[in-house]
C-alpha positions in Angstrom: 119.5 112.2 119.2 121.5 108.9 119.6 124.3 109.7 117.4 126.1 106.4 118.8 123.7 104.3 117.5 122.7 106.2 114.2 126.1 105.6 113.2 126.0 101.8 114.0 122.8 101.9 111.5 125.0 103.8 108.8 127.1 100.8 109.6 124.4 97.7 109.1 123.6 99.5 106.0 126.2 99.2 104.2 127.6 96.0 105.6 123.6 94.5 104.6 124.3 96.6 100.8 127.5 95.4 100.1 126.9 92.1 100.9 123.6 91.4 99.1 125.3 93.0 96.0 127.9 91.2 95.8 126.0 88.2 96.5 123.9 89.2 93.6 126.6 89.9 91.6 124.2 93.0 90.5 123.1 96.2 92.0 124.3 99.6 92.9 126.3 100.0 96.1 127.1 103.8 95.6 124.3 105.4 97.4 123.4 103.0 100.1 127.2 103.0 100.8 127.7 107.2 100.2 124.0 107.6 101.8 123.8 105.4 104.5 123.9 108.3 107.4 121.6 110.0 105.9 119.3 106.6 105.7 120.0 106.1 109.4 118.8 109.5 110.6 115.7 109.1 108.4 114.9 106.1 109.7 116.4 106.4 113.1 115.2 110.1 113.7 113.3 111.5 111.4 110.0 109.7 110.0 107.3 109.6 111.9 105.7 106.1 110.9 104.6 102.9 112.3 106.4 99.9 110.8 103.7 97.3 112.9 101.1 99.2 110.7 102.6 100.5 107.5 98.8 101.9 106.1 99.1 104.3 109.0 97.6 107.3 106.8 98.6 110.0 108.9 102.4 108.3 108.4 105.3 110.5 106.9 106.0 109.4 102.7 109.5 108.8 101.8 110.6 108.3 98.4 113.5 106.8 97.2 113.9 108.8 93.8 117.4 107.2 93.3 115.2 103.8 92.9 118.3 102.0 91.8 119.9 102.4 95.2 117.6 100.0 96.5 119.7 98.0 98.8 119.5 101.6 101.2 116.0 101.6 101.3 116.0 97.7 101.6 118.4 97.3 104.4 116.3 100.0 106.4 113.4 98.4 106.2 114.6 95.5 107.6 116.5 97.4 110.6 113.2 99.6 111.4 111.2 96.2 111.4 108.8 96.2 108.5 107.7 92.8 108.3 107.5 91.6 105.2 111.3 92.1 104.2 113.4 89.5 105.9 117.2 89.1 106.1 116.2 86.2 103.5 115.1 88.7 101.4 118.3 90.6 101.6 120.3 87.5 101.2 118.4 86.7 97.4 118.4 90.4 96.5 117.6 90.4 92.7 117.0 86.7 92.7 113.1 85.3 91.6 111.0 85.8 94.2 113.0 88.2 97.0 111.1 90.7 98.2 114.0 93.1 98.0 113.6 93.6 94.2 116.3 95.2 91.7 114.2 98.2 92.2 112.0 99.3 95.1 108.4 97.9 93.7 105.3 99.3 95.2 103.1 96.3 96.5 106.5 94.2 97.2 106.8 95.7 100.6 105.0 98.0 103.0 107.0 100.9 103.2 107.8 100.7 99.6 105.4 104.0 99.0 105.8 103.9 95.3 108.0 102.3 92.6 111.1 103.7 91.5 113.8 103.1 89.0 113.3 105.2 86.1 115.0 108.3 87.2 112.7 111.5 88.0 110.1 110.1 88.3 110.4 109.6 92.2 110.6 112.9 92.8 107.6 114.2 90.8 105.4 111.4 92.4 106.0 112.7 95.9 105.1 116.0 94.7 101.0 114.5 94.0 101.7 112.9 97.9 102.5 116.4 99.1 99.6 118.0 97.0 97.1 114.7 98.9 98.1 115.5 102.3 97.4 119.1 101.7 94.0 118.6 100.0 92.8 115.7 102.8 94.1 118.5 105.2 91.6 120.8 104.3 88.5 118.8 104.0 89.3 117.0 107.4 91.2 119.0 109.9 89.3 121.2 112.2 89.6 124.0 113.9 90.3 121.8 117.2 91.5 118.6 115.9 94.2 117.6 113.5 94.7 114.5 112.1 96.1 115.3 108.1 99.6 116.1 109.5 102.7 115.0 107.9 105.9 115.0 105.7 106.7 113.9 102.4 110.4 113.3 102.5 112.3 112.6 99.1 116.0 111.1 98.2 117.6 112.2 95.1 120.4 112.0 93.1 122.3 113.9 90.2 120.5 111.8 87.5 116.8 112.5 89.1 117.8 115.9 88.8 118.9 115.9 85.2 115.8 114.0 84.0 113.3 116.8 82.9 110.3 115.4 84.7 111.7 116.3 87.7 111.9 120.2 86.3 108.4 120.0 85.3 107.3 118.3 88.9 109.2 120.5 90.6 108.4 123.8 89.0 105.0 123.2 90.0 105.7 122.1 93.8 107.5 125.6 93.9 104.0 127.6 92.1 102.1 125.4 94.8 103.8 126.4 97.9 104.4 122.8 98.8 106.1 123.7 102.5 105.6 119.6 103.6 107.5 118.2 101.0 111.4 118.1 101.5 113.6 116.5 99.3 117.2 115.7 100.1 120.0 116.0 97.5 122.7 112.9 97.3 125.3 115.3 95.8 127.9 112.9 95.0 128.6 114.8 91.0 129.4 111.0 90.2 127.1 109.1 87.1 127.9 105.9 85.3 130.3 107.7 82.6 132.1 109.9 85.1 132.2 112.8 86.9 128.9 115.0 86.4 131.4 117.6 84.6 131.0 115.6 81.4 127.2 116.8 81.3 125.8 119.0 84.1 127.2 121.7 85.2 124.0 123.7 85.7 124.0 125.2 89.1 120.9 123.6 90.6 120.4 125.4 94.1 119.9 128.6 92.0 117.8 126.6 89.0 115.3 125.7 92.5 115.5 128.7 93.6 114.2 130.3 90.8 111.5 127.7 91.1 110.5 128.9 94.7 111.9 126.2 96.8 114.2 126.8 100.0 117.5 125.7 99.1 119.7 124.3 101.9 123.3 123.2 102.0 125.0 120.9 104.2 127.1 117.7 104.7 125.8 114.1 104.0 128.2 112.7 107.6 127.3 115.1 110.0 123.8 114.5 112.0 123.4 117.1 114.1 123.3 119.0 110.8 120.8 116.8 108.7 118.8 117.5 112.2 119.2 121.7 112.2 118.5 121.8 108.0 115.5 119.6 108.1 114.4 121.3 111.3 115.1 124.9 109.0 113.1 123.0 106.2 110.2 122.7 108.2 109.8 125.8 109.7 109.7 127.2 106.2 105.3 126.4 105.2 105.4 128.3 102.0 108.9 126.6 100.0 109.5 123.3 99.2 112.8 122.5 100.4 116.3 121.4 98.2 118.8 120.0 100.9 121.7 119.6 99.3 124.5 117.7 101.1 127.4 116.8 99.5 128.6 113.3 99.9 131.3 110.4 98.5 129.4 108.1 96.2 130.6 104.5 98.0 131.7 106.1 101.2 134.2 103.5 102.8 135.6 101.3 100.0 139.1 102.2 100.5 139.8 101.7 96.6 136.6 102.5 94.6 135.0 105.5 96.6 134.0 108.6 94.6 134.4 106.5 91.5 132.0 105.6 88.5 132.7 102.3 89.2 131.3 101.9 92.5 127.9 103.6 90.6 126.9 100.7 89.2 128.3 97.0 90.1 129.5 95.2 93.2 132.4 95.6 94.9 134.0 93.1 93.9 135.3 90.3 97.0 138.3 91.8 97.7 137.0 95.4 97.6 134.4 94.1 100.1 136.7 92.5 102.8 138.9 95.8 101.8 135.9 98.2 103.7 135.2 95.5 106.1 138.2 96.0 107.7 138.3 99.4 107.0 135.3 99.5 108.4 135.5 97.5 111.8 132.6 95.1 110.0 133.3 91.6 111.6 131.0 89.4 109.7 128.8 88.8 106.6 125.3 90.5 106.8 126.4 92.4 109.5 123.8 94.0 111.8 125.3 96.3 114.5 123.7 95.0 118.1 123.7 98.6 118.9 121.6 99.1 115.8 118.9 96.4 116.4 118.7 97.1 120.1 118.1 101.1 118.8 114.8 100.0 116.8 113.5 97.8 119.3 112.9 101.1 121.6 111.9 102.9 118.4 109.4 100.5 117.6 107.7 101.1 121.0 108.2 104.9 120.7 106.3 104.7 117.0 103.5 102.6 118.3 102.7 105.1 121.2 103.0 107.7 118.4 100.9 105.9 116.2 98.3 105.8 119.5 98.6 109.5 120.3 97.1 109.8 116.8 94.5 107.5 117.1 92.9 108.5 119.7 92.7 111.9 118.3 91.6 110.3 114.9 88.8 108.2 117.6 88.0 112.1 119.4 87.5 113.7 116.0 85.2 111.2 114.6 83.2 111.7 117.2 82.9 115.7 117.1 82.4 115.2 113.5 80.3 112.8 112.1 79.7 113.5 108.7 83.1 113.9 108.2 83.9 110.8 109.5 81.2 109.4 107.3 83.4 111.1 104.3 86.4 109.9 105.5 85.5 105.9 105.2 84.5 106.8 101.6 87.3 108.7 100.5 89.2 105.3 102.0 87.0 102.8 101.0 88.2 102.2 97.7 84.9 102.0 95.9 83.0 104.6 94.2 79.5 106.1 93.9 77.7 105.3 91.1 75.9 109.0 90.6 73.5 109.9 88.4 74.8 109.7 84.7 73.7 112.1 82.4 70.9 110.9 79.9 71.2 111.2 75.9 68.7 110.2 72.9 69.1 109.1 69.6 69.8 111.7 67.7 71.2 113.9 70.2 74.7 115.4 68.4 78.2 115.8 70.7 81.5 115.2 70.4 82.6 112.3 73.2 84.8 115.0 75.2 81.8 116.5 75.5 79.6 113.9 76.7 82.4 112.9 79.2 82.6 116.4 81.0 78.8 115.7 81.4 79.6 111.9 83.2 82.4 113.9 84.9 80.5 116.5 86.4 77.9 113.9 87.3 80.6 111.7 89.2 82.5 114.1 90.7 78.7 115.6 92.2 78.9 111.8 93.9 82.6 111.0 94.3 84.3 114.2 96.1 87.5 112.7 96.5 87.9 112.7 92.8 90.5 114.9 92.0 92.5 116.1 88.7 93.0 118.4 85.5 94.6 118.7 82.2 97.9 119.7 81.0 96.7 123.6 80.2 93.4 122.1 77.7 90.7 122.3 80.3 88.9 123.4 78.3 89.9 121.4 74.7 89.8 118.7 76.8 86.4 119.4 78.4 87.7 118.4 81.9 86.2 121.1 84.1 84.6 120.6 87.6 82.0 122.9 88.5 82.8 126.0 90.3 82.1 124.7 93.6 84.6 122.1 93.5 87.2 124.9 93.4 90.8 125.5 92.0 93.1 124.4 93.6 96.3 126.3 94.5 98.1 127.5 97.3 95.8 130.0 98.9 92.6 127.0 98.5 94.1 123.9 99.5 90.4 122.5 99.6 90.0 123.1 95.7 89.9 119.8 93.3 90.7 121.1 89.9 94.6 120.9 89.3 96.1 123.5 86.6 99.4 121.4 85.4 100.4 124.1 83.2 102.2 122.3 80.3 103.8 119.7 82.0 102.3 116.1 80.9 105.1 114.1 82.2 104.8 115.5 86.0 101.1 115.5 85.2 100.6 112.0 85.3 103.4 111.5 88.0 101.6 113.6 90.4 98.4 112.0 89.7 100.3 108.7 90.4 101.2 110.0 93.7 98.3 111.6 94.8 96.4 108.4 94.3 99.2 106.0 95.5 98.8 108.3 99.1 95.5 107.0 99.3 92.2 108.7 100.0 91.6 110.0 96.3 91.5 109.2 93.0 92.7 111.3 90.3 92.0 112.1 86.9 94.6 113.5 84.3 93.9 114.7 80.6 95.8 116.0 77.5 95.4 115.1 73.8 96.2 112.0 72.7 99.0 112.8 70.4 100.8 114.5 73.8 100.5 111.2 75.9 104.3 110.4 74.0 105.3 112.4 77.0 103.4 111.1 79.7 104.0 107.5 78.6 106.4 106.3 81.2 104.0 107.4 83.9 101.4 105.7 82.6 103.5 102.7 82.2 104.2 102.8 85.9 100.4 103.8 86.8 99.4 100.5 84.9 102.7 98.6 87.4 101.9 100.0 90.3 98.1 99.1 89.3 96.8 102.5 90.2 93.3 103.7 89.2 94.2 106.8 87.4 92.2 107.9 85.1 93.6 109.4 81.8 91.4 111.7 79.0 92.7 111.9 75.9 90.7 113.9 73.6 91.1 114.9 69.5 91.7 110.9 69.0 91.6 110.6 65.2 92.3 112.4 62.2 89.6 114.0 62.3 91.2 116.8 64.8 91.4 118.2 61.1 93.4 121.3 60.9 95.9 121.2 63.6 97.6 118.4 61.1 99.9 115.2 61.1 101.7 116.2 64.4 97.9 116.5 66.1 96.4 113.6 64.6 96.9 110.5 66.7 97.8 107.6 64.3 99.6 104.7 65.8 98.6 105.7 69.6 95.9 103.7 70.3 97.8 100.3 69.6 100.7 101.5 71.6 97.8 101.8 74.9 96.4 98.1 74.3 100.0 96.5 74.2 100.5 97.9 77.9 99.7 95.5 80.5 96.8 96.2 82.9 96.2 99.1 81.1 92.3 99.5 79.3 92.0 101.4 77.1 87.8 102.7 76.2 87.1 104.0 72.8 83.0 105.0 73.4 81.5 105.6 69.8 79.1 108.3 70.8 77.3 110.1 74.4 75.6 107.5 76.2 79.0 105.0 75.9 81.2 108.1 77.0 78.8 108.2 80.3 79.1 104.4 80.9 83.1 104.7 79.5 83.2 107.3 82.6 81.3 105.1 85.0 83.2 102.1 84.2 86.6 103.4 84.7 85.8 105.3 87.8 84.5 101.6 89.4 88.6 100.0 88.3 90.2 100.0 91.2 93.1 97.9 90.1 94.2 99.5 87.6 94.5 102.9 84.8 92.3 103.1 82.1 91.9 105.5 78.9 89.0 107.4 77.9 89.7 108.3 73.8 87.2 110.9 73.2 86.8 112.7 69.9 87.1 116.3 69.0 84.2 116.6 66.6 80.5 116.1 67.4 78.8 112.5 67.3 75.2 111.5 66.8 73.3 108.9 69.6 72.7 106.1 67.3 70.3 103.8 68.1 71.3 100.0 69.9 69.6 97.2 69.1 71.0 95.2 72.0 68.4 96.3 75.0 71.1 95.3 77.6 74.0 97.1 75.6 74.7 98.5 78.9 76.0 95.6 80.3 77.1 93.7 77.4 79.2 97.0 76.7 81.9 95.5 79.6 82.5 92.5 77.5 84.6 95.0 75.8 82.4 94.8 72.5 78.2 94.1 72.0 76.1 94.3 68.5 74.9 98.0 67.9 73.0 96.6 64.4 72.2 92.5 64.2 71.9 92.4 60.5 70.2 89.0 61.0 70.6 85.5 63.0 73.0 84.7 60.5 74.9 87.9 59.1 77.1 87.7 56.3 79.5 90.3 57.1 80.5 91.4 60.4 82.0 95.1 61.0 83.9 95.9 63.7 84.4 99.7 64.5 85.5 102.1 67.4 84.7 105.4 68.6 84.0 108.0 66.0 84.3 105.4 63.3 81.4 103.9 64.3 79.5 106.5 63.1 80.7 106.0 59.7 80.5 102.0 60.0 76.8 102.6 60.3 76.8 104.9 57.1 78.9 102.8 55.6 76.6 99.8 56.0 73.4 101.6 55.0 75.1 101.2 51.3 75.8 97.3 51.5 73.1 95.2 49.7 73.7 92.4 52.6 72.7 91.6 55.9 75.7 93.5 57.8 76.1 93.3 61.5 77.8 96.5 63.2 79.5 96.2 66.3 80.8 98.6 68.6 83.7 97.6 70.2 84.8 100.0 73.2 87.9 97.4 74.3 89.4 95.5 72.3 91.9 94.3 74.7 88.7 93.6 76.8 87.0 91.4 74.4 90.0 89.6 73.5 89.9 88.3 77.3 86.4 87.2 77.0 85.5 83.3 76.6 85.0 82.1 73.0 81.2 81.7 73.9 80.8 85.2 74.8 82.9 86.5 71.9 81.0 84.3 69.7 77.6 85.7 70.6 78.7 88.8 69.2 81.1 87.7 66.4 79.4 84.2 64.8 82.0 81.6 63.9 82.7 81.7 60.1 81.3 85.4 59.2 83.8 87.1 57.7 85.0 90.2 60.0 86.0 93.6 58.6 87.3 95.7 61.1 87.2 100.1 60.7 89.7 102.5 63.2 91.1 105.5 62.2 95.1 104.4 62.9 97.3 102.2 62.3 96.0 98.1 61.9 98.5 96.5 64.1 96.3 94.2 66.2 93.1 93.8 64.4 94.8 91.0 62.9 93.4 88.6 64.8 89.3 89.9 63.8 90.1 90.1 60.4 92.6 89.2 57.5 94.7 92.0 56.4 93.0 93.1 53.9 90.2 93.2 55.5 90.8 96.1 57.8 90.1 99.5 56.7 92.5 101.9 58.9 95.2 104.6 58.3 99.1 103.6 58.2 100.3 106.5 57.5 100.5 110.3 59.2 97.8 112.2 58.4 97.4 115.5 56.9 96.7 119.6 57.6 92.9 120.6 56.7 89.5 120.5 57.4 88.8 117.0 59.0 85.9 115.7 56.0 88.7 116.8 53.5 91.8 115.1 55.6 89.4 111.9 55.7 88.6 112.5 51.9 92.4 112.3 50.8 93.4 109.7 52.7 90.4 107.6 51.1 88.9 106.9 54.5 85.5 107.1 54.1 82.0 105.4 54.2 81.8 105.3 50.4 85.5 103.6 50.9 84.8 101.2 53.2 81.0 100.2 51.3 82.9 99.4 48.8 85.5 97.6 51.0 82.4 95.9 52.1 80.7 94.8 49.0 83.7 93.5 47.7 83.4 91.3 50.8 80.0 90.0 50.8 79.6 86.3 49.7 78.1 86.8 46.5 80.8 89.7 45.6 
C-alpha cells in the first residue's frame, strides 16, 4: 500500500469538491471533504475494476448511498480515469449538461452503478447486486474455473441509516448470509439540523448485529486500518459487514468542520482559501501529481487484472459450452418468447391467475428471470415451479426470492439485481401496498430498468378486505410516472400477452394490474387483437362501421362494459384498452381506427377519473372517487352504484336519440 500517494488522492478530492461546489454555488462538501481517505483507498486500493472497460461484469459494485456527496464519487472517477467524466465536467458541476450531476445518475457515467440521492435507497439496491453476483455464481462457476467473483462495496451515512428502507434491505442481507457485500459507515453524527442527538440515538452496531451482519469499528484517517477491517470483512462468507469509522464531516475547513453547515452548502470563498492553506493546496482544481502519476500505474495493473480474468472467462467457455451459450443470453438483453399458455372463450380466471400461467411459461424459456412477492406468493400467484428453486443462503442457485414484508427493499433489490446485469427481475405485492414501494419504482422507471412489478387485487372488487385494500386512485398515480407502462389486461389471454409484452421492455418498468376475482375469455372481434393490443387499446366489439357510442373500459371492467352494452338499444363499440398511457402516444390515425372522430366516448375504470378526461367529458366517465367499502365485492360494487345496470343506463342516456 502506497500510503504517500493515497493521501495525495484524499488531497485532489477535496481540493476537486470544494472547488466545483463552490463554483456551483450548490452541493454538499461534507462527505467528499470528511470521506475523502476513505474514497482514496477505495479507489486507490481496494476495487477491483477496469476503468478502460467499465461493463467489466466480473468488476467490484460500489455504491454511493450518501448520493448527495457526489462530488466524492465524481472527483474519483475522474482521478481513476473513467472516461466520460472530464475535469470540464467537474468544473460545470450542477450546471445543464455536466456529466457530474447534482446526484450520481446511473447512465451519466460508467462507474455510476446506480442512482442515488434519496437516502436508503443506495444501500438496499446493493443488497439485489450482492444477491446477482451470488446467483450468477452458482449457475456459472465450476468446480475448476471461477469467473462470478466479486465485492459489492457500499458508502453510507447517518441519514441512509435512519431511512427505514435501509432496515428492511438490510434485515434481509443479514437472513441471506450476504458475506460479499460490505458496507462502510461515514459516522460523522452530523445531519442538516444538527448533531444526530436531536433524532437518533439508536445504537446501530448492535441494531446490525441483531440483523446478522459483522460489525466493525475503526477510524475514517487511518489506512492501514480501512485495509486490516475490510481484509476482516472479507474473511467473514456468512455476515454482511457494518464498518463503522468515525469521521469529521468537512475534514480540513479550519472554521466549518464537524458543523451542520458544512452538510449542505459551499464553503463559502474564504472558507475555501482558509483549507487551502490549511491544507498545502496551491491552486484551483487541484490534482496532486503524486496522485495522477499513482493511477496511471493503476490503470496498467487493472487492465492486466481485467486480462487475468479474461482469459479464464475465454478457458471456461471453452470447457463449458452450454454454459457459455447461457451466459450470452442471460447478457444479451433480449428475451425468449416461450410458449404462452392458451385460453378459450369462456374459460373463467381471475388475471393473477392467468399471469402465474404466462409466468411459469416464461420463466420455463427465460432462466435468468428472477423474483418474488412481498410475503403474497401465493395471493399474488407469483410462484415458479419447484425446480426453479428458493432461493436462500444454503441454494444460491434458487430463483424465487421470499421478501418477507418488506416492499420498499423489495423493489430496491430488484432494482439492483437487474442494474448488475445478467437478470431480470420481477417483484409483486397488491396494489394498495405499492404506496410503499413507490420511490423505487420511481427510480426503476429513471434508471430505465426492466423490472417487472405485479400488482394483484386491483379494484374494489378485492371485496371484503375493505377501503384500505381496495386500490382507488392508484392506477392514475402509475400512468403520471414517466417511462413507466402501466398494463391493465381485461381477462386470460391479455394477461399472457400483458406478460409477454413486458418481459420483451427492455428500457424500462412496467405494471401488470391483475384482479383478484375470476374473469371470463370474451370473445374479440379484432382477428389481429394480438398485435393491435400494443397500440395500447384495439376494438374487442365493433358495434358497426359507424358506432354511435364508443366505451372504453380496462381490466375487470371490461367484463362489465360488455354486460353493460348487451342492455343498450344502439350500435355500441367496446374497447379494451390495456394502456392508456400507450395509446395516448399513438398517431391520431391509429387512435382513430379504434376511436372514430365525432363518436361520443364513455369511458368505465373502477378508480378515480383523473385522466380520462381527454376520451371523454366528465360526465361521461363512469368510475369511483371515493374510498370504497368492507363486504362482499357484488355488494361493495352495488352500494357504490357501479354497475352494468348503472352504466346502461349511463349509456342510454348517451345515445343520439336519448
Amino acid at each position: 500500500m502506497n500510503i504517500n500517494a493515497l493521501e495525495k488522492i484524499a488531497l485532489s478530492v477535496r481540493a476537486l469538491s470544494m472547488d466545483a461546489i463552490q463554483k456551483a454555488t450548490s452541493g454538499h462538501p461534507g462527505l467528499p471533504l470528511g470521506a475523502a481517505e476513505l474514497g482514496a483507498f477505495l479507489y486507490g486500493d481496494l476495487l477491483r475494476q477496469d476503468p478502460q472497460d467499465p461493463s467489466w461484469p466480473d468488476r467490484d459494485r460500489f455504491v454511493l448511498s450518501a448520493g448527495h456527496g457526489s462530488m466524492f464519487l465524481y472527483s474519483l472517477l475522474y482521478l481513476a480515469g473513467y472516461q466520460d467524466i472530464t475535469l470540464e465536467d467537474i468544473k460545470g458541476f450542477r450546471q445543464l449538461g455536466s456529466h457530474a450531476a447534482g446526484h450520481p445518475e446511473y447512465g451519466l457515467v460508467q462507474g455510476i452503478e446506480t442512482t442515488t440521492g434519496p437516502l436508503g435507497q443506495g444501500i438496499a439496491t446493493a443488497v439485489g447486486m450482492a444477491v446477482a453476483e451470488t446467483m450468477l455464481a452458482a449457475r456459472f462457476n465450476t468446480k475448476t474455473r471461477t469467473i462470478v467473483d466479486h465485492y459489492t462495496y457500499v458508502l453510507v451515512g447517518d441519514g441512509c441509516l435512519q431511512e427505514g428502507v435501509s432496515a428492511e434491505a438490510s434485515s434481509l442481507a443479514g437472513h441471506l448470509k450476504l458475506g460479499k457485500l460490505i458496507v462502510f459507515y461515514d459516522s460523522n453524527r452530523i445531519t442538516i439540523d444538527g448533531s444526530t442527538d436531536l433524532a437518533f440515538t439508536e445504537a446501530v452496531a448492535q441494531r446490525y448485529e441483531a440483523y446478522g451482519w459483522q460489525v466493525l469499528k475503526g477510524s475514517m484517517y487511518d489506512f492501514e486500518a480501512l485495509a486490516r477491517l475490510t481484509a476482516e470483512a472479507k474473511a467473514e462468507t456468512t455476515k454482511p459487514s457494518l464498518i463503522i469509522l468515525n469521521s469529521v464531516i468537512g475534514k480540513g475547513a479550519p472554521h466549518k468542520e464537524n458543523t451542520p453547515d458544512v452538510h449542505g452548502a459551499p464553503l463559502g470563498a474564504e472558507e475555501v482559501a482558509a483549507t487551502k492553506a490549511a491544507l498545502g493546496i496551491p491552486e484551483d482544481f487541484y490534482v496532486a501529481p503524486e496522485a495522477a502519476a499513482y493511477f496511471t500505474v493503476k490503470q496498467a495493473e487493472w487492465k492486466e487484472l481485467h486480462a487475468a480474468w479474461q482469459e479464464e472467462f475465454n478457458a471456461w467457455s471453452q470447457e463449458n459450452p452450454d454454459k457459455r451459450s447461457e451466459w450470452n443470453r442471460f447478457y444479451a438483453g433480449t428475451a425468449a418468447p416461450g410458449v404462452l399458455p392458451r385460453f378459450a372463450p369462456g374459460d373463467s380466471l381471475a388475471t393473477r391467475s392467468a399471469g402465474n400461467k404466462a409466468l411459469v411459461a416464461l420463466a420455463a424459456a427465460n432462466t435468468n428471470l428472477v423474483g418474488g412477492s412481498a410475503d403474497l406468493k401465493g395471493p399474488n400467484a407469483v410462484g415458479l415451479p419447484d425446480a426453479a428453486g428458493v432461493y436462500s443462503p444454503t441454494n444460491r442457485g434458487g430463483r424465487y426470492i421470499h421478501f418477507g414484508i418488506r416492499e420498499f427493499a423489495m423493489a430496491a433489490i430488484a432494482n439492483g439485481i437487474s442494474l448488475h446485469g445478467g437478470l431480470r427481475a420481477f417483484c409483486a405485492t397488491f396494489m394498495v401496498f405499492s404506496d410503499y414501494l413507490r420511490p423505487a419504482l420511481r427510480l426503476s422507471a429513471l434508471m430505465k430498468q426492466p423490472i417487472i412489478y405485479v400488482f394483484t387485487h386491483d379494484s374494489i372488487f378485492v371485496g371484503e378486505d375493505g377501503p384500505t385494500h381496495q386500490p382507488i386512485e392508484h392506477l392514475a398515480s402509475f400512468r403520471i410516472i414517466p417511462g413507466l407502462l402501466t398494463l391493465r389486461p381485461a381477462d386470460a389471454e391479455e394477461t399472457a400477452e400483458a406478460w409477454a409484452w413486458a418481459l420483451e421492455r427492455q428500457d424500462g418498468p412496467t405494471i401488470l394490474a391483475l384482479s383478484r376475482q375470476n374473469l371470463k375469455v370474451f370473445p374479440k372481434e379484432d382477428p389481429d387483437w394480438k398485435n393491435t393490443l400494443r397500440t395500447g387499446a384495439y376494438v374487442v366489439r365493433k358495434g358497426a362501421e359507424s358506432p354511435d357510442l364508443v366505451l372504453i373500459a380496462t381490466g375487470s371492467e371490461l367484463t362489465l362494459a360488455l354486460e353493460a352494452a348487451d342492455q343498450v338499444p344502439g350500435k355500441v363499440r367496446v374497447v379494451s384498452m390495456i394502456s392508456r398511457e400507450r395509446f395516448e402516444a399513438q398517431p391520431k390515425a391509429v387512435q382513430e381506427t379504434i376511436l372514430p372522430a365525432g363518436v361520443r366516448v364513455i369511458c368505465c375504470e373502477a378508480g378515480v377519473k383523473t385522466g380520462w378526461e381527454r376520451w371523454a367529458k366528465p360526465e361521461d366517465i363512469f368510475s369511483i372517487d371515493r374510498f370504497g367499502e368492507s363486504g362482499p365485492a357484488n355488494q361493495v360494487a352495488q352500494s357504490l352504484g357501479f354497475t352494468a345496470h348503472a352504466l346502461a343506463a349511463l349509456m342510454k342516456a348517451k345515445l343520439p336519440s336519448g
